[in-house]
N, C-alpha and C positions, 0 to 999 in steps of 0.2 A: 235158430238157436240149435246148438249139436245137442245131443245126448249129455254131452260131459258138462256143458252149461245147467241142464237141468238138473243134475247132480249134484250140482255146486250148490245151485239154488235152493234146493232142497235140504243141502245139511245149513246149508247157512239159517233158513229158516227154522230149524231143527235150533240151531245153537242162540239165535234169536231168546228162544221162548226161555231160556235159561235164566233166572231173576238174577242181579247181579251181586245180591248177599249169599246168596249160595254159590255160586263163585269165589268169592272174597270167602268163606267158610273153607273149603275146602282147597284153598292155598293158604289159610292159615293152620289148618289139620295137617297139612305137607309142611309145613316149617319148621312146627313145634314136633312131628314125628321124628324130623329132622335132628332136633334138638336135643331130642331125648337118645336119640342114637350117637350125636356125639359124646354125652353126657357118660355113657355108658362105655367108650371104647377103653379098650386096656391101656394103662398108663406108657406102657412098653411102643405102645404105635405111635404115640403121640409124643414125646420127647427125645430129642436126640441121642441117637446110638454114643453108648458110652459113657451117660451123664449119670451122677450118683444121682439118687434118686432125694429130694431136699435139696441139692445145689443148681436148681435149673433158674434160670435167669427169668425173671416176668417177659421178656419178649420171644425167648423161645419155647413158652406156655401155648402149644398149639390147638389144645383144648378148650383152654381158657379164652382165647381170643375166638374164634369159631363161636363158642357159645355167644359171646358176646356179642356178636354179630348177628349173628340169626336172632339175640331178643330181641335186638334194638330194630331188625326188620318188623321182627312180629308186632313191636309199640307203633311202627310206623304205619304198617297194617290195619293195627287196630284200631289207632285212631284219625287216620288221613281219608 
């Protein structure tokens, strides 16, 4: 076995001992950070150049959808 085998071995064993709810925690801590960052972007990056602001169509809500995505990851998440 080379070096680089060992090495391998080594982190794998390393990433082994990781319980898998803490795991599963901190890719739902990455989702919802996620979530809150698009929640947060200015309305200007998110709607099409040029759109009054009150005439934007629900499917060019690109806020709106993103968000909506990512909850429905995090209920999948959360309960799968």
């Amino acid at each position: 076995m080379s070096p680089l085998h060992q090495i391998g071995e080594a982190i794998r064993e390393l990433l082994l001992k990781i319980p898998l709810s803490a795991a599963r925690g901190l890719f739902l801590l990455f989702l919802a950070g996620l979530l809150v960052w698009v929640l947060t972007l200015p309305r200007s990056e998110t709607s099409p150049a040029g759109s009054e602001p009150g005439k934007v169509r629900l499917s060019e809500k690109l806020k709106f959808w993103a968000a909506v995505s990512l909850v429905l990851q995090i209920l999948i998440y959360l309960l799968l």
